[in-house]
N, C-alpha and C positions, 0 to 999 in steps of 0.2 A: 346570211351566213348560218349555216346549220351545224349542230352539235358534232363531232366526233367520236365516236363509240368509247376511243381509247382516254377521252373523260371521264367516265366510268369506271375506270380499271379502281379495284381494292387496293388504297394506298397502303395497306399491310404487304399482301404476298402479289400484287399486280398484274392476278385474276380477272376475266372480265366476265360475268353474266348478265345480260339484258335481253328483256321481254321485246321482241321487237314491237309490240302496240302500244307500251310504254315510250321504245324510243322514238316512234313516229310522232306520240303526242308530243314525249319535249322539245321534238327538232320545231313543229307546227307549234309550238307556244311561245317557241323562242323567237321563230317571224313574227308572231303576232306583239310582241312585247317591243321586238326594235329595238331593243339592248341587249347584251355580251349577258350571259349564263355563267357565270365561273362555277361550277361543281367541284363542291368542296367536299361533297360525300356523295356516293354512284353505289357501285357495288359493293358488299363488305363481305368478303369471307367469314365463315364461323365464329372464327380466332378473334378477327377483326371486331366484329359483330360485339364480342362478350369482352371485349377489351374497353370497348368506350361505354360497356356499362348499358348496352340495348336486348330485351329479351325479344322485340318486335321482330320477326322474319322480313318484313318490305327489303329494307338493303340488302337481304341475304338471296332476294330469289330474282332479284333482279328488276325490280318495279318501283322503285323509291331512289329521291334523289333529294339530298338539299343545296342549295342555290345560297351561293353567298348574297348578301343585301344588306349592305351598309346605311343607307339613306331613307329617307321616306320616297322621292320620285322613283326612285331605284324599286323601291317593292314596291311603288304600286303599280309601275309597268309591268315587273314579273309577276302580281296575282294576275293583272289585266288579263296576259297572253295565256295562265294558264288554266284560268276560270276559262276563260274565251275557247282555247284546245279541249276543253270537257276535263280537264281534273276537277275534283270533288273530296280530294282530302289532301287538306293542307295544314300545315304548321307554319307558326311563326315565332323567329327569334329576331332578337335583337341584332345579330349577326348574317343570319342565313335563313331561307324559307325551303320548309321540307315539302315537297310534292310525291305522291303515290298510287299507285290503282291496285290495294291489295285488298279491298273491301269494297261492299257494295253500300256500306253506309257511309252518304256525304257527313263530311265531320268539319270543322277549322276549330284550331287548338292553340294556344297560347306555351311555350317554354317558358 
């Protein structure tokens, strides 16, 4: 089961922009994980962007997504797949894990 673009859409004005070598990776990490993606943030409009308080551009241009992950088996399948697809910078919350390709510096980060 692969991603649908329209998961991504800015849940403010329901805008869609995506990198498509970003979207290849998520759709490619999300076979590799073998569990459901819920995207609970894709793309973000400006508006969107400065409303939840983000100065980072990744949601804005289309390269960044975070993943809901509730559980521990739950993220470790989603880092699995997208360690495994070539992400290299990732976030983790107690809620959701942030994935991106707007840097060439591998990072993992704690909220």
């Amino acid at each position: 089961m692969s991603l649908a673009k329209d998961e991504f859409k800015c849940k403010h004005c329901g805008a869609l922009v995506i990198d498509e070598a970003f979207y290849k990776m998520a759709c490619l990490a999300r076979e590799i994980a073998d569990t459901p993606f819920v995207i609970s943030s894709g793309y973000r409009c400006p508006e969107h962007n400065k409303a939840v308080g983000s100065t980072s551009m990744n949601h804005v241009s289309g390269k960044a997504m975070d993943i809901k992950a509730l559980y521990g088996p739950q993220r470790g399948k989603i880092l699995k797949g997208l360690y495994k697809a070539g992400f290299t910078r990732v976030g983790i919350r107690k809620d959701f894990i942030h994935a991106d390709v707007t840097d060439a510096v591998e990072s993992c980060w704690l909220y």
